[in-house]
C-alpha positions in Angstrom: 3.1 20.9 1.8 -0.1 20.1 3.6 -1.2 21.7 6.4 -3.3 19.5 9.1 -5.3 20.3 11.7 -5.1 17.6 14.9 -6.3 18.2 18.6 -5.0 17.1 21.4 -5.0 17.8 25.2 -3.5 21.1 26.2 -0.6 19.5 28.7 0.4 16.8 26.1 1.4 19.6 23.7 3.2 21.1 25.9 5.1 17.8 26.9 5.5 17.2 23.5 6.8 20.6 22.9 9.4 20.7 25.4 10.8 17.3 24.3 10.9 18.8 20.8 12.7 21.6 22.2 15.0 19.5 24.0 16.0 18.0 20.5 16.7 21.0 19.2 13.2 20.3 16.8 10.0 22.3 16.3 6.8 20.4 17.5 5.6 20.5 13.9 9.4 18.9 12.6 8.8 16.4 14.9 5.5 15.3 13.7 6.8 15.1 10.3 8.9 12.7 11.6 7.2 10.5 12.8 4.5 10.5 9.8 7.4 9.4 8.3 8.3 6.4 10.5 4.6 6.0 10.7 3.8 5.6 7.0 7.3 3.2 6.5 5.9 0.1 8.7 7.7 -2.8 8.7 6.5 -5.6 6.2 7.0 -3.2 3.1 7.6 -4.0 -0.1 10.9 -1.7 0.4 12.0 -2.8 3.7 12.1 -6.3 2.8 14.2 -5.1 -0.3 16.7 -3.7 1.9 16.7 -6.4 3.9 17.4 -9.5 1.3 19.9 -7.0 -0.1 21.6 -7.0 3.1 21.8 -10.5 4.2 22.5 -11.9 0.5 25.6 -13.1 2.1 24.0 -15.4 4.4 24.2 -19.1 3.2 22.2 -22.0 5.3 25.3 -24.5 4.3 23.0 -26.9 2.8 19.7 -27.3 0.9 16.6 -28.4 2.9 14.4 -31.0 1.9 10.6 -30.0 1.4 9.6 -31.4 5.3 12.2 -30.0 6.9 11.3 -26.6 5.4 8.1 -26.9 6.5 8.5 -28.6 9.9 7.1 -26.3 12.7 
């Protein structure tokens, strides 16, 4: 594991470590967290992966012609 070094204002660690206390979380767990929610933006190559595989039951009921696919 990495370590990093970040600053910040002196009251806004202290927020953020008594919300992370109130989650029953460290201040440093809950920056891993949201580095990972951070770095898993929407529009990846995975995301839209899980989300074909989840509506591949979805059916339009008909085929579209080329204009009305493209109608905006």
């Amino acid at each position: 594991m990495k370590n990093v070094t970040l600053s910040a204002d002196e009251d806004l660690v202290e927020q953020a470590r008594l919300i992370a206390r109130s989650q029953r979380k460290t201040l440093n767990g809950a920056f891993r967290e949201w580095l990972r929610q951070y770095t898993a933006r929407p529009g990846s190559a995975r995301d839209v992966d899980s989300l074909m595989k989840r509506l591949g039951h979805v059916r339009a009921g008909r085929h579209f012609t080329r204009d009305e696919m493209n109608e905006r």
